[in-house]
N, C-alpha and C positions, 0 to 999 in steps of 0.2 A: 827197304821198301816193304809193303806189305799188299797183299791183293787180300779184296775181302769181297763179299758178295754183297747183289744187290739187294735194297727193299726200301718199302715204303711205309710211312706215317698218316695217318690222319687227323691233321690238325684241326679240321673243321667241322662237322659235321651232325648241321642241328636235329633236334630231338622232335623241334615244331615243324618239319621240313615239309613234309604232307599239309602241312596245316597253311604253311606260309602260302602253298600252291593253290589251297580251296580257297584261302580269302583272296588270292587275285583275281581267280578266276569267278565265283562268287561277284564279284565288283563288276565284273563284264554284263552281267544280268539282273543286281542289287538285290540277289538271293543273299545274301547274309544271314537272314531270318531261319535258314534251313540249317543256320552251321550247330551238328549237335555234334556225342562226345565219337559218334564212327563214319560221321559223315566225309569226312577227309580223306579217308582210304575207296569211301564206294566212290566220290568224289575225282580222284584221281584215276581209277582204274575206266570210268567214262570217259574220259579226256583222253586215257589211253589209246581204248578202242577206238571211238574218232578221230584220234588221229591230231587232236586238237594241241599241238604238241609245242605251243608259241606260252602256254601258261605255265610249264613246267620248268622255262626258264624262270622262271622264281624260285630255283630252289639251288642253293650254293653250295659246295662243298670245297672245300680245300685241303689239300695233301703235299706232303714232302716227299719226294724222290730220293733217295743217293743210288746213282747209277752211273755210267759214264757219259762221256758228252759226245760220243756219237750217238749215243737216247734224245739225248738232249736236242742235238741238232733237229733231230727228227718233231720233237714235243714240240718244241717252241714253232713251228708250221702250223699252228692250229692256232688261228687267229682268235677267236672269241674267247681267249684266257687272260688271266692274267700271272706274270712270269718275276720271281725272284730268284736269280742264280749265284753260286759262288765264283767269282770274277777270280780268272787266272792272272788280270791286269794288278789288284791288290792284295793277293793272298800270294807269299812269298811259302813256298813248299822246299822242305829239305828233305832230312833223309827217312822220316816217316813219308815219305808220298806214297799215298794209295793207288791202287788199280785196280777195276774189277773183274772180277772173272769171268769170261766169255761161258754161257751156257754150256757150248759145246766143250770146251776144257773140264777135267776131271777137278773135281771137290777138294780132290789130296793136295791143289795149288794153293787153297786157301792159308795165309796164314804170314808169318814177316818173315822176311829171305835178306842176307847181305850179299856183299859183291865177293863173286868167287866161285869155287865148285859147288852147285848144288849137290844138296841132300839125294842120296837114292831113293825116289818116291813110287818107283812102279807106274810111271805115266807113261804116255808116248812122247815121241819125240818134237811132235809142233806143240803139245803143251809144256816142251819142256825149252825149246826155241821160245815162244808167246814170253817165260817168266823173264829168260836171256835178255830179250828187249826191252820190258820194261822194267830190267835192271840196267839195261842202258840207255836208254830212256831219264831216267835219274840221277846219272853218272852226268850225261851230257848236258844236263839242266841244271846240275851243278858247278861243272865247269865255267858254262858261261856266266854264274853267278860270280866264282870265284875270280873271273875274269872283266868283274866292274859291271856286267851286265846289269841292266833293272828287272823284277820279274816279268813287268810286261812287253820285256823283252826277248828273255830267255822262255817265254812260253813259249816259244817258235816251235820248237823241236817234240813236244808236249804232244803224247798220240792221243786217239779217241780213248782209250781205254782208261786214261786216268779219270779216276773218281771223280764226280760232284755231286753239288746236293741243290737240287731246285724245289723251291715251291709253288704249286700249281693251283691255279683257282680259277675253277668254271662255273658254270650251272650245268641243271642236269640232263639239258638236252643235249651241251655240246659234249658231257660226259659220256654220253651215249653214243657222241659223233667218233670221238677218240676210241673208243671200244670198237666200234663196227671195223676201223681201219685199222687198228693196232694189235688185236686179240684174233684178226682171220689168220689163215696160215699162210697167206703170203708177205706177212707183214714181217720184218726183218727178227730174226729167232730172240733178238737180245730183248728187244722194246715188246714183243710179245709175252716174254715171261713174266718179266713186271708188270704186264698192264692187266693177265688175266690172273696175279692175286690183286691186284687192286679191286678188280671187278667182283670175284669171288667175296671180298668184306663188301663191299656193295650193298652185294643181295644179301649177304648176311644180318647186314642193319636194317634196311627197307627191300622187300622183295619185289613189293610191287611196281617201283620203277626198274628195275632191273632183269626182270626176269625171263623176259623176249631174249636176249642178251647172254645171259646163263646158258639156258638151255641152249643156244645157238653155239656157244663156244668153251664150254666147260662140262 
C-alpha cells in the first residue's frame, strides 16, 4: 500500500475571467461601450461592493482534487457543481492502493509500506494503528477479490481514507460558497486543509474575487 498526501490541480482557470464577468454584466445595462483595457477589474470590484454577486457566476473554474472520500462525501453536498469522480464500482485496486494521510497523522506515514512489521518510524501509536488498518484494509479487499468477488463488490470494506481523485467545477460564487463552509475552523480538519491551498492559489491568480475570503481565513 502506499499513503500519500493530499492536493490539488487546476485545471481550468481562464485568463479572461474578469472579462467574461464585465460583459455579462455590462449586458444587464448595454454598457459595452464602456468595456476598455482596466475596466474589468474596476468593474468587478463594484459588483463586489454591491453585493451584486448573481454576475459573478459567469466565471468558471475547474480543479482536480486527490483526496479521500470522506472529502469527497462532504464536496459532492454542494449542489451547484459539477462532479467527475474515480468510481470504486470500475476501478479494480490491488496492491498499490493508496490512502491519504490524515492531517493530524505525522508526515513520517507518508510513503509505500507491505504487510508485516513496520518500519521503526518515531510515530505514536494511533498513527502507527491508522497504517495497520489500511494495511488491512487492502488485505481484506484483496481477499474478497481473490475469492471471486467483483470490485464493486469488494468495495464494501474500503474506508474513507482510501485515495480519490475528483474533479470539481463551479463558478465563482459558489466557489466562494464552498470556502466560507470548508476553510472556517469548524469545518472537518481534513477538507479544510485542502480547501484553504486551493483558496490561497485563488487569490494568487485573481485577488480581487477572493480576497474577502483570504483575509477572513488565511
Amino acid at each position: 500500500m502506499r499513503i500519500i498526501e493530499q492536493s490539488h490541480e487546476i485545471l481550468y482557470f481562464s485568463e479572461n475571467l474578469l472579462k467574461d464577468i464585465e460583459l455579462a454584466a455590462r449586458t444587464c445595462y448595454k454598457s459595452e461601450d464602456k468595456i476598455t483595457k482596466g475596466s474589468a477589474e474596476n468593474l468587478v470590484k463594484l459588483l463586489i461592493k454591491n453585493n451584486h454577486n448573481a454576475m459573478i457566476e459567469f466565471g468558471d473554474i475547474t480543479v482536480k482534487l486527490i483526496t479521500n472520500r470522506g472529502v469527497t462525501h462532504e464536496l459532492v453536498r454542494h449542489r451547484l457543481c459539477s462532479f467527475a469522480q474515480e468510481s470504486t464500482r470500475y476501478v479494480k485496486y490491488g496492491g498499490d492502493m493508496e490512502f491519504i494521510r490524515p492531517v493530524w497523522c505525522s508526515p513520517k506515514i507518508i510513503g509505500d509500506w507491505e504487510e508485516g512489521p513496520l518500519p521503526e518510524l518515531d510515530i505514536n501509536s494511533n498513527d502507527s494503528d491508522f497504517m495497520h488498518c489500511c494495511l488491512g484494509s487492502q488485505f481484506d479487499y484483496q481477499t474478497l477479490l481473490d475469492n471471486g468477488w467483483h470490485p464493486q463488490q469488494a468495495r464494501e470494506v474500503l474506508p474513507n481514507s482510501l485515495k480519490t481523485e475528483i474533479v470539481v467545477k463551479a463558478n465563482v460564487r459558489e466557489w466562494q460558497h464552498i470556502f466560507n463552509l470548508r476553510c472556517s475552523k469548524k469545518a472537518h480538519p481534513q477538507i479544510r486543509s485542502l480547501m484553504l491551498k486551493v483558496l490561497d492559489e485563488f487569490y494568487n491568480k485573481i485577488p480581487i474575487l477572493f480576497n474577502n475570503l483570504y483575509s477572513k481565513y488565511i
